[in-house]
C-alpha positions in Angstrom: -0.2 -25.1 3.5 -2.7 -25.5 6.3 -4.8 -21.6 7.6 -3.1 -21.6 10.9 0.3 -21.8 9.2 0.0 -19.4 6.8 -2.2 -17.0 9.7 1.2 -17.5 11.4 3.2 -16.4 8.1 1.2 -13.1 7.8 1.4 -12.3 11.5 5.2 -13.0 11.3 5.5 -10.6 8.2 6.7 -7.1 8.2 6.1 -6.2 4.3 3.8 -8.1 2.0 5.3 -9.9 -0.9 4.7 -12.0 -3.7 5.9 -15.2 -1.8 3.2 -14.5 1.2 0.6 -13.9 -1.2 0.9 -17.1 -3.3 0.6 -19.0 0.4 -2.2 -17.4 1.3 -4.3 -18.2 -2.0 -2.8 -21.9 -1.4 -4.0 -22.1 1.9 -7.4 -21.0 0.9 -7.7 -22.4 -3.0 -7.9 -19.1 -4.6 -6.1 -17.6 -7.8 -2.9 -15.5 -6.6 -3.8 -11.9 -5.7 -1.5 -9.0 -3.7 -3.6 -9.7 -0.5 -1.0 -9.0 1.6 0.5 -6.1 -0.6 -2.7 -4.1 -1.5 -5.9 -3.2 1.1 -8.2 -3.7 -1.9 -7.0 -7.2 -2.7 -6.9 -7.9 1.1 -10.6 -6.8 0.9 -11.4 -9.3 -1.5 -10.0 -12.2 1.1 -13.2 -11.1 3.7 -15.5 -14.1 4.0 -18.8 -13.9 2.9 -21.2 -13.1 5.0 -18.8 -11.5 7.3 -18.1 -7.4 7.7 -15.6 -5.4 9.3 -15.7 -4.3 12.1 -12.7 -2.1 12.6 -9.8 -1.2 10.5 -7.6 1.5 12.1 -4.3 3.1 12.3 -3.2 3.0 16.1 -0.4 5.7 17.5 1.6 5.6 20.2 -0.1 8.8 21.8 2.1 11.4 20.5 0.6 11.2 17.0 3.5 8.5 15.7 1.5 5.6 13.8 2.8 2.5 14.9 0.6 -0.3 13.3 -2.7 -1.6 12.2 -5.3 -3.1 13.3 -8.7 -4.9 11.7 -11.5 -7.1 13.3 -14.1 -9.1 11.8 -17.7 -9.8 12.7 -21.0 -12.1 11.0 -23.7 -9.6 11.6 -25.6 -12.5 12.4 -23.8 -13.4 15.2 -23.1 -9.8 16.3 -20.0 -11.4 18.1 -16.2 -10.8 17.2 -13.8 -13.6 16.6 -12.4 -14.8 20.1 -8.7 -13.7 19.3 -8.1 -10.0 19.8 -6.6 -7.8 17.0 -2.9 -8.1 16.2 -1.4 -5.4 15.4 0.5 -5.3 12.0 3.0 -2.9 10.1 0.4 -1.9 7.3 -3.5 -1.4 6.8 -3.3 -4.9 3.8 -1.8 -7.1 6.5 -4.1 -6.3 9.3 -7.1 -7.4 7.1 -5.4 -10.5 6.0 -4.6 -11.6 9.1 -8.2 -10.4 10.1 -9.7 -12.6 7.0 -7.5 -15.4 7.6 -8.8 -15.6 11.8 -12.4 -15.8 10.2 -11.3 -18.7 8.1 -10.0 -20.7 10.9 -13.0 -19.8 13.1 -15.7 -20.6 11.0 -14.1 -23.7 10.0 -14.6 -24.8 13.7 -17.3 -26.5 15.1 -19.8 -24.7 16.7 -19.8 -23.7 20.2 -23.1 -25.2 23.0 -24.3 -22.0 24.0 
């Protein structure tokens, strides 16, 4: 399964599972791994040489969490991914999802500046 398919599968999920985990180490050749299940696992899916940025708990306001949210940078670009944060129902899909838009954007070409 192509990134941008399973970046779409991840955004789409509510829970991680076992399923969603096995296409996300497809997708990126890796052994099998509760990325999408456990924030340490999803930690491990963060592209090397690239940090993170953010990973928070947003409210609505009056202290009720309603999601998650984590962004990505390459120090040595000191720019964020083009696609804002999605917001996603726990702290291990937010960095997935996070991991998997740093993927697909450093498999692009490069931008003339």
């Amino acid at each position: 399964m192509s990134l941008p398919r399973t970046l779409a599968l991840v955004e789409a999920a509510l829970v991680g599972s076992t399923e969603l985990d096995d296409a996300i180490a497809t997708a990126l050749g890796t052994a099998s791994a509760p990325y999408s299940q456990s924030l340490d696992a999803a930690m491990m899916l963060v592209p090397k040489g690239w940090t993170i940025a953010q990973l928070a708990q947003r409210t609505d306001g009056r202290g009720r969490a309603v999601g998650w949210i984590a962004d990505l940078y390459r120090p040595d670009l000191a720019v964020l991914p083009d696609a804002p944060a999605r917001l996603m129902s726990t702290a291990a899909l937010a960095l997935t999802t996070a991991s998997l838009r740093a993927y697909i954007d450093r498999s692009r070409p490069a931008r003339a500046a």
